[in-house]
N, C-alpha and C positions, 0 to 999 in steps of 0.2 A: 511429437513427444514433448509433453513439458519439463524445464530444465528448472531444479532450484536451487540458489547459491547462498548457502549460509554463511553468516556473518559471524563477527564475535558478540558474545554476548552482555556485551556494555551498554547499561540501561540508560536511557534521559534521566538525568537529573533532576531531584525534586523541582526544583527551582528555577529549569529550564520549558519555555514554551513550546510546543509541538510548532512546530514551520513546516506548511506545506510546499514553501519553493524548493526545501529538500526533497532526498529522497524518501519517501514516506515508510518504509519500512526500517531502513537505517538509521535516520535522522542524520546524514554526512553529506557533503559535497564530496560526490564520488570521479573518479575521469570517465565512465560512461555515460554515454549524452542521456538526458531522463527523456524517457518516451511516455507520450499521451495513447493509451491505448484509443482513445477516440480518431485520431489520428491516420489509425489504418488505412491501406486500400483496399482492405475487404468489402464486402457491402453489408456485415453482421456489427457494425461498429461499436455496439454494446457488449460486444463478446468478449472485449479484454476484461473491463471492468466486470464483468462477470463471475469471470474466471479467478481474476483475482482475488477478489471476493470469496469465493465458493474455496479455494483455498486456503485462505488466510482461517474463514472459522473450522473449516476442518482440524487442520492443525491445532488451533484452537480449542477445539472440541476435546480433540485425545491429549492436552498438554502438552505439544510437543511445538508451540511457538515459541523460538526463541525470544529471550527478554527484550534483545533491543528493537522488537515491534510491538509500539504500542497498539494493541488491539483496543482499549478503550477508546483512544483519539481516532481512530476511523471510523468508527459510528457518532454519528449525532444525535442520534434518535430514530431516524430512518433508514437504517439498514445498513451494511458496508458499502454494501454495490453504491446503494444511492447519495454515499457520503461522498466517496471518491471520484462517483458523475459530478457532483455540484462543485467540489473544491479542487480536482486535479484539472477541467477543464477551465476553472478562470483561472489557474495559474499558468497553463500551454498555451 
């Protein structure tokens, strides 16, 4: 069962850079340790990112992302999934 935990909806500031050594949907230093979905011991190891992914533009999709994730700074050009492979695993 997937679990989602919404935040408040405090936007990044103009004038603030996206940091990926946060959390990337918050932009906070939260006290939950940040997990690398590649990390798993499953043997589907693409599946967090995935998932995440497939959710974030859903929500997206029907406007119901809250503001403080920016959905533009997850994509690069290549996709969510594949932004979040290239930049969440050389920050873990």
């Amino acid at each position: 069962m997937k679990k989602f935990k919404l935040l408040d909806n405090t936007a990044l500031a103009a004038d603030t850079k996206f940091d990926w050594d946060l959390c990337v949907l918050c932009q906070r230093v939260t006290p939950e340790n940040l997990q690398c979905p590649h990390e798993t011991k499953r043997n589907d190891k693409g599946a967090g990112y995935a998932s995440l992914a497939n959710s974030l533009q859903q929500f997206y999709d029907i406007g119901q992302l809250p503001s403080s994730v920016h959905f533009s700074e997850l994509d690069d050009g290549s996709g969510v999934e594949e932004t979040l492979v290239k930049k969440l695993r050389k920050v873990a």
